[in-house]
N, C-alpha and C positions, 0 to 999 in steps of 0.2 A: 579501469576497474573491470574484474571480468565476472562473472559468475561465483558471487562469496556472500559467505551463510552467517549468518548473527542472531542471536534469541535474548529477545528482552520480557523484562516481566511488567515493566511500568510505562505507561501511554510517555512521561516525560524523556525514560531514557530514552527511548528507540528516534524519541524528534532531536533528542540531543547528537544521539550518536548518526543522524544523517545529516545534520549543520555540522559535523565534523567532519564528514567524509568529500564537504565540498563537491556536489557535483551537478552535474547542467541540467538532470530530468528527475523527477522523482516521480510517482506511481505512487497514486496514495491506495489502499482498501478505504472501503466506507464504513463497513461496521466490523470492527466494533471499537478502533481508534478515533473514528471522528463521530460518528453517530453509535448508540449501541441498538441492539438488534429488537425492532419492534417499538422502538422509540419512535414518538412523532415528529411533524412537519418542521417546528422551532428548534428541536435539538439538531437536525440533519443541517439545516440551516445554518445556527450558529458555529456547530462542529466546522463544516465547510469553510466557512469565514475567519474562524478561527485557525484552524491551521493552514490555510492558505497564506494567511498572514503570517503565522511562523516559519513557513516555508522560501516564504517570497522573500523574505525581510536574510536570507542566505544567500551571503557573496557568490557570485559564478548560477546561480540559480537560474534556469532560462523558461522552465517549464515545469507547473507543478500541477497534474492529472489526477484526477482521482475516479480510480474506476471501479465499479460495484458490478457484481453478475443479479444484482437486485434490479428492479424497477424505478425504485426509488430517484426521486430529483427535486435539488433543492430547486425554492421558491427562483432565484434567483445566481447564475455563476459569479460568484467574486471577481473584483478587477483589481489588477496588481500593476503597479505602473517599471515594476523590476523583470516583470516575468509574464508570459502568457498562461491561463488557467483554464484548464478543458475540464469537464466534469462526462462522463461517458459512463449513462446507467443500462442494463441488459450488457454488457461487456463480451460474454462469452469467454471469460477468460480461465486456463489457459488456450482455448483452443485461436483464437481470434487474435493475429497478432498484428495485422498489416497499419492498425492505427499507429502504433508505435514505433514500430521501422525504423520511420524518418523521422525521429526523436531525437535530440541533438544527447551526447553522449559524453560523458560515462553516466552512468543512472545507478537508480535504485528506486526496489520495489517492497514499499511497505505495507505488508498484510500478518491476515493472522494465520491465512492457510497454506502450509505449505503446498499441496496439488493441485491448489489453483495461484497463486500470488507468488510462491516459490517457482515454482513449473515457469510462469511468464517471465521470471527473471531471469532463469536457465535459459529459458530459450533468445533473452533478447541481451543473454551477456549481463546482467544488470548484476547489482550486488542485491541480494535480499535479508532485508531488517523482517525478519520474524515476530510479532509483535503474538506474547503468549497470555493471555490474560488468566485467571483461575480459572479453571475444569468448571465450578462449580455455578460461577458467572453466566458459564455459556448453555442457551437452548439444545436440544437433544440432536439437531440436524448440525449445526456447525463442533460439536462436542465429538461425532461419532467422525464428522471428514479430519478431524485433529487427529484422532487414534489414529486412521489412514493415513494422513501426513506425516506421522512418526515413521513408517515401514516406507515409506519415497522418499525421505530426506537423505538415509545414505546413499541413493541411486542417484538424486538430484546432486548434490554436496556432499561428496566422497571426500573422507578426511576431517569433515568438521565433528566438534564433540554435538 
């Protein structure tokens, strides 16, 4: 898998359409697929656990991340007896890539932004699930990086509609 673009509108497809794609890493975002944004402690939590479990439970699965440029951290990282699970809140991402690296491969990078979650996928080869929720869902700071993200998506992923 090298650097490929995908836009989903439902939290279900985007986990469906990466248990199809079969592959050894995934990069989860945190909000607003697993926890939503300004949500508390129990949501971030269950969200974590929850789709770590859907993640894990995917053939050829070796490593399922989930990385926030939030602060945020659940009470506790899930343990997967299929896969190892790292949780890495403050992320820096796109710019901070060296955790990933040695990430076993082909991957994929599930978020909702593309100049940051896209951008980390470009840069690590990874395929990116774009994960779009409604405009009107979203608070005014992750709403106005979406605008942004639409004007870097053909310089990231030239060719995708």
């Amino acid at each position: 898998m090298t650097a490929h673009y995908e836009c989903f509108v439902s939290p279900q497809d985007v986990l469906t359409r990466a248990a199809e794609l079969s592959a050894s890493t995934y990069v989860v975002d945190v909000e607003p697929l697993v926890a939503s944004w300004g949500s508390g402690q129990q949501q971030l939590d269950d969200g974590v656990a929850r789709t770590a479990r859907q993640l894990c439970a995917i053939a050829g699965a070796r490593v399922v991340c989930f990385a926030t440029n939030s602060a945020r951290r659940p009470a506790a990282t899930p343990a997967c007896s299929t896969a190892r699970v790292l949780y890495v809140a403050s992320a820096g991402k796109p710019l901070l890539t060296g955790l990933y690296r040695d990430l076993p491969r082909p991957g994929v990078v599930i978020g909702d932004q593309v100049g940051t979650d896209g951008a980390l996928a470009r840069r690590l080869g990874f395929t990116f699930l774009h994960y779009c929720p409604e405009v009107s869902t979203m608070p005014v700071g992750p709403r106005l990086l979406r605008y942004c993200g639409w004007l870097l998506r053909p310089v990231l992923f030239p060719g995708r509609p």
